[in-house]
C-alpha positions as CSV (number, residue, x, y, z in Angstrom):
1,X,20.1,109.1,40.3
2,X,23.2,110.3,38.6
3,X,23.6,110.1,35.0
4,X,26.4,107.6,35.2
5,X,23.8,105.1,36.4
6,X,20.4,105.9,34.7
7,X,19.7,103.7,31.9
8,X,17.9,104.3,28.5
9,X,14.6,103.4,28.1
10,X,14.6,99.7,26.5
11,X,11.7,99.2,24.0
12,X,9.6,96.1,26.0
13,X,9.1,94.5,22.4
14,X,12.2,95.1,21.1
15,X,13.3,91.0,22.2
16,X,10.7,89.8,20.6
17,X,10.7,92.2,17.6
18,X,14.2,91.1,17.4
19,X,13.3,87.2,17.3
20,X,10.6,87.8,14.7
21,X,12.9,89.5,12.2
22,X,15.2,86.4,12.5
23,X,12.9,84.0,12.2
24,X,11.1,85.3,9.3
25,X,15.0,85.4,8.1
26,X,15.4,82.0,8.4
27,X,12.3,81.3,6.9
28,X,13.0,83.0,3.7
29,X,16.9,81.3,3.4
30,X,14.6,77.8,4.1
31,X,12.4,78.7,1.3
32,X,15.4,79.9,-1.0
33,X,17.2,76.8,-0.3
34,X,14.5,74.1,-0.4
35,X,11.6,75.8,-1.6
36,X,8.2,76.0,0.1
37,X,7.0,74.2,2.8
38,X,4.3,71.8,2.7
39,X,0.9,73.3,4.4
40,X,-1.3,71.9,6.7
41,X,-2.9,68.7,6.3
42,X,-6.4,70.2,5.5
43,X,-4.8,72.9,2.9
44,X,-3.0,69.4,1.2
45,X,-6.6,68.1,1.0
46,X,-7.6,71.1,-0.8
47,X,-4.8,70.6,-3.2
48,X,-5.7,67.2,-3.9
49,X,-9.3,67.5,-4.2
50,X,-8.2,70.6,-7.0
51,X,-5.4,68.5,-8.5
52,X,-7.6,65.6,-9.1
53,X,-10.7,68.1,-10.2
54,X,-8.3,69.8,-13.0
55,X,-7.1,66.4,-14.5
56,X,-10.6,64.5,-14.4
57,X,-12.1,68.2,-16.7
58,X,-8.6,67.7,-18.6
59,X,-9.1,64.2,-20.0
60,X,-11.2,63.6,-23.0
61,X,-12.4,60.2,-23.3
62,X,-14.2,59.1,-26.4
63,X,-15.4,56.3,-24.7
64,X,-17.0,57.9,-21.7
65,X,-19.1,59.8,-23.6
66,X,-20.5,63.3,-23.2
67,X,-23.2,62.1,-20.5
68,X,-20.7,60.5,-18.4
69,X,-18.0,63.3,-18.7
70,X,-20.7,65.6,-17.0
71,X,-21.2,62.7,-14.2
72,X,-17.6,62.6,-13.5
73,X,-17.9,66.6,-13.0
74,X,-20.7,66.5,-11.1
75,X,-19.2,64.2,-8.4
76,X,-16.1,65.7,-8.0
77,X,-18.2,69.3,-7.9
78,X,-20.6,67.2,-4.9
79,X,-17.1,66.0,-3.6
80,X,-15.7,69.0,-3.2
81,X,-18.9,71.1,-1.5
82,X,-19.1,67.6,1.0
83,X,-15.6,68.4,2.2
84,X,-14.6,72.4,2.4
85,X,-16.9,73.0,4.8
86,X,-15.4,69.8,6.8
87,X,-11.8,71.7,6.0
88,X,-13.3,75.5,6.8
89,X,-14.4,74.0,10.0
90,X,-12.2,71.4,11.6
91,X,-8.4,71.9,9.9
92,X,-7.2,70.6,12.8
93,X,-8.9,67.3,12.4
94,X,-6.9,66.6,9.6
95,X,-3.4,67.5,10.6
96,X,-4.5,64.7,13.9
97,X,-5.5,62.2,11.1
98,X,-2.0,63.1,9.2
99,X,-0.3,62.0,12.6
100,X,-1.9,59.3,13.3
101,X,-1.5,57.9,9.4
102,X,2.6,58.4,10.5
103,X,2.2,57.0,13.9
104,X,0.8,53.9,11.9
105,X,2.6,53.3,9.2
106,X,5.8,53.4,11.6
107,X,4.7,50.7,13.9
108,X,3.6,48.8,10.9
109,X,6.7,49.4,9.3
110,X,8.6,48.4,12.6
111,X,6.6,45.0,12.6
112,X,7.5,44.5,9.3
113,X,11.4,44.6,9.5
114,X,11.7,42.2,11.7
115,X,9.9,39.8,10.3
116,X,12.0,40.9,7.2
117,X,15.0,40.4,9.0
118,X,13.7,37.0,9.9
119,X,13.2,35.7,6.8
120,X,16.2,37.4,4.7
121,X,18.4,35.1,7.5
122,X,16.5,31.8,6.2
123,X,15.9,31.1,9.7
124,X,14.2,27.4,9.4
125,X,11.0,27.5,11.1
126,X,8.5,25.2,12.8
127,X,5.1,24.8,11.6
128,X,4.0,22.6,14.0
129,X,1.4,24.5,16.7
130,X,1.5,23.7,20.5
131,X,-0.7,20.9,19.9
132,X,1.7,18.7,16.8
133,X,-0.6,20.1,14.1
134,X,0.4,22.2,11.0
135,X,-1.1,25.8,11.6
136,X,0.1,27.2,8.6
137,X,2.6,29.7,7.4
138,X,5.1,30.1,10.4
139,X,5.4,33.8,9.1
140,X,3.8,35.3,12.2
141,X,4.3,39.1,12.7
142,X,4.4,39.8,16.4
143,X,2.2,43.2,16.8
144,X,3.3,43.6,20.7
């Protein structure tokens, strides 16, 4: 081969090398410009579980009483050993559960505003069932 048509040797990993760097770029102007992302579903859980561990040891009630303050910490200590090891084990679990709390709280947020719809019109409606009685409320939210 002449040395007109020989090529340099390309780095195999440069492409993706290349990709990395801009993504981890990107990554850092997101965080700059909105902050940090939320984390998974199960690392959330841990927050929580923390959260409400550091505000139930934070409050001092008189009334509650010493005995029941060291209740209070020992359930949320059991809480807490019941559900890392669920977390450690299955994080995926929970980001499914996080989708599927979206996936429901869309359709029942979709059933809802129509029947909103329905009734901010002042659409008169018929009480009366198939059969000439009164079946109630004619509010019926349509699932389907």
């Amino acid at each position: 081969m002449s040395d007109a048509t020989e090529r340099p040797a390309v780095d195999a990993d440069a492409w993706a090398d290349a990709c990395a760097e801009d993504l981890e770029a990107e990554r850092a102007r997101r965080r700059e410009r909105y902050g940090p992302q939320p984390g998974s579903a199960a690392e959330e859980l841990r927050k929580l579980m923390d959260a409400v561990a550091d505000k139930m040891s934070s409050l001092q009630n008189p009334l509650l009483g010493m005995a029941a303050q060291g209740a209070v910490q020992q359930l949320i200590s059991q809480a807490k050993a019941v559900v890392e090891p669920v977390v450690e084990r299955n994080p995926q679990v929970f980001d499914h559960l996080a989708a599927a709390g979206n996936e429901l709280l869309a359709a029942y947020r979709s059933a809802v505003e129509g029947q909103e719809r329905r009734w901010t019109r002042d659409e008169p409606a018929s009480r009366e069932g198939r059969d000439g009685r009164d079946d109630g409320p004619s509010e019926k939210i349509d699932l389907d």
